[in-house]
N, C-alpha and C positions, 0 to 999 in steps of 0.2 A: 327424736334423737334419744331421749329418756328411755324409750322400749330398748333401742338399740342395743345401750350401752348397758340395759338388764340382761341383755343374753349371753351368759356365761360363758358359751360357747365363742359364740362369735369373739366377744372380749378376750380371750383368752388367745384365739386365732391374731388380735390384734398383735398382742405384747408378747408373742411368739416371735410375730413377723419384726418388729419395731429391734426384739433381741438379735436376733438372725443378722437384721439387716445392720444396724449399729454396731454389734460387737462380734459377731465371727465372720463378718463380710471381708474384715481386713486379714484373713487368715487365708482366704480361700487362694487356690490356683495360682499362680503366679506365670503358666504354662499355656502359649499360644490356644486361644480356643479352636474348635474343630475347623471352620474354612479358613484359619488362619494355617491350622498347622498342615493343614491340603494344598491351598497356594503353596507353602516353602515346600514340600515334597514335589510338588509337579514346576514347580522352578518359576512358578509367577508371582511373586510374590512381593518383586520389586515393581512390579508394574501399579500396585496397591494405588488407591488416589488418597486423600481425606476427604474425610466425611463431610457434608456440607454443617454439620452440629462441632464439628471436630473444635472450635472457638469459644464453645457454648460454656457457659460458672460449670455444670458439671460434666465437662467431657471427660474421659479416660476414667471412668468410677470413683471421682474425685473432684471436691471445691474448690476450685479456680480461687487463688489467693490465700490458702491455709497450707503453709507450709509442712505441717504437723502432717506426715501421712497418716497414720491411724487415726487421728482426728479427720481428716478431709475425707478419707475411702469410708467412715464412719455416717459420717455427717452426711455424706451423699446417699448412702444407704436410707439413712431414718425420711430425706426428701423424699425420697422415690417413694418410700412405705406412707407416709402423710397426703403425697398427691393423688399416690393411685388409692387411698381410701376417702378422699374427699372426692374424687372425680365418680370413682364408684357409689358413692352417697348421692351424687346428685346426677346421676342416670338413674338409678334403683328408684329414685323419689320421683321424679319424674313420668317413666315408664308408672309407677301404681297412681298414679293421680289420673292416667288416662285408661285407667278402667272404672 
């Protein structure tokens, strides 16, 4: 973990992502994504279901119970950048211990 966290690079790649995803994530689009805005053109759009996750602490790009939206859309950002670099830490480590 020590190597890791020496490589300027990568580190760097970290607290890019960590800024991205915590503080200009609440800025982004606010604008049907692409099969969103395809369904409302081709008129199926009410047929939509929810998602089986659609319940889930972060559904809709936001923390289930933080009313704060800039806090919630934020906060859900920084999960997402923490899990997928813990989860990619422990494939990555994994994957080299079997050569």
């Amino acid at each position: 973990m020590k190597e890791f966290l020496k490589n300027k690079f990568l580190l760097a790649g970290i607290l890019v992502s960590i800024f991205v995803a915590g503080f200009l994530s609440f800025y982004a689009s606010s604008s049907p994504d692409g099969l969103e805005k395809v369904a409302e053109d081709k008129g199926f759009l009410d047929t939509a279901q929810e998602s089986a996750n659609s319940g889930s602490v972060l559904a809709d790009y936001g923390v289930a119970g933080i009313d704060n939206e800039r806090l919630s859309v934020g906060l859900s950002g920084l999960i997402g950048v923490v899990v997928t670099l813990v989860l990619s830490l422990v494939i990555f480590k994994s994957l080299a211990r079997k050569k």
